[in-house]
N, C-alpha and C positions, 0 to 999 in steps of 0.2 A: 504493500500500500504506500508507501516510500515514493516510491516512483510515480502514481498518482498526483500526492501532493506536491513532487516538485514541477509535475508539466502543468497541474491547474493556471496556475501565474503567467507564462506566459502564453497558451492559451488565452485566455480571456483577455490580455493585451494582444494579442492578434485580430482577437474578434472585433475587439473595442477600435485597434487602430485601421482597419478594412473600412470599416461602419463609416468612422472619419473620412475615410478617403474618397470614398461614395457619398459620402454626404458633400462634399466639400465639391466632389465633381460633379453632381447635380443641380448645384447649388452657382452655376455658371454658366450665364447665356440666360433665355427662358424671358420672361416679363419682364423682369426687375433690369434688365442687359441696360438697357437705354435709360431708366434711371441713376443706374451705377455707373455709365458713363458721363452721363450729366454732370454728376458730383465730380467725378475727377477730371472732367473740362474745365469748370466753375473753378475749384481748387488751383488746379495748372493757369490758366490766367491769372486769375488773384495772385499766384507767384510773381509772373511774369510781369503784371503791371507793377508790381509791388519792388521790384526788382529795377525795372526802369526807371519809376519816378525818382528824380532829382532831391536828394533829402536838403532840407534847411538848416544849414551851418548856423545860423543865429547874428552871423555877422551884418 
């Protein structure tokens, strides 16, 4: 029975990390695509202007 309890552990980390992996690749593209690119449009300019604009030395 030894042997049992040491494969349980990782087992169940296998399961669990599969589960993750499927979930996470499912979880790409589908509806939300064009929203989730929206936001890192939005994001990525705001750098970008943010990056450009001229800061004010105070002088």
């Amino acid at each position: 029975m030894d042997y049992v309890s040491a494969l349980v552990p990782p087992i169940v980390m296998a399961v669990f990390f599969t589960g993750l992996i499927v979930t996470i690749v499912k979880s790409q593209g589908g509806a939300n695509k064009s929203k989730e690119d929206a936001v890192v449009d939005a994001v990525l300019a705001r750098a970008e202007h943010t990056r450009q604009t001229p800061r004010d030395t105070g002088v």
